[in-house]
N, C-alpha and C positions, 0 to 999 in steps of 0.2 A: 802288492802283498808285502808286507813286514819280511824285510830278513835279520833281523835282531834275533839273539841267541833265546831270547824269551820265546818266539813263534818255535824254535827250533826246540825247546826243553819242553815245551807243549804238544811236543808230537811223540814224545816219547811216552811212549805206556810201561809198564812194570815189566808186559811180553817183551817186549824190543831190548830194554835195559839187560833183562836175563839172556836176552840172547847176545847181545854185545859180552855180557859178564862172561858165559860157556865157551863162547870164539876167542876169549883173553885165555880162559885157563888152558884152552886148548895150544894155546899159543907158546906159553909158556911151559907148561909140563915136559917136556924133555931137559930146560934146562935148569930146573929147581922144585927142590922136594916142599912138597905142600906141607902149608903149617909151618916152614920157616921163613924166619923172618927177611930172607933174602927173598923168598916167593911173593911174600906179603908186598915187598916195595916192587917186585916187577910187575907184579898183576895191578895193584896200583898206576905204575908207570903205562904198561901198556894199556890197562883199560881208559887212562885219560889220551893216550893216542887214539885209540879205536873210536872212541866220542869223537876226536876232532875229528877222523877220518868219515863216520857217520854225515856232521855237521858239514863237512863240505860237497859231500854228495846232494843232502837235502838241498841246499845253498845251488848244485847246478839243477837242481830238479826244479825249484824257485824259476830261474833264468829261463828255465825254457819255456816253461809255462810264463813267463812275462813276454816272453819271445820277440 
């Protein structure tokens, strides 16, 4: 099985995406008021962490199944 970020951006559905997006704001909301532009760059910031965090879980889920 392909583990190239393409197999991994293919398993994403719209569902999955909003729910990484809702576990960012969630994440962030204590430390920065929505609709500023400080909020803007850390939900940003963390939503591209929470993808990689995603992508390396799918990546050990891959491994096992190749086992």
């Amino acid at each position: 099985m392909s583990k190239g970020f393409e197999a991994f951006k293919n398993t994403l559905s719209p569902q999955s995406l909003k729910s990484i997006y809702d576990e960012t704001k969630l994440e962030i909301a204590d430390d920065h008021a929505e609709g500023t532009e400080a909020f803007s760059v850390a939900l940003a910031s963390q939503m591209a962490i929470n993808l990689i965090e995603a992508y390396q879980r799918w990546l050990a889920e891959q491994e096992k199944e190749e086992g």
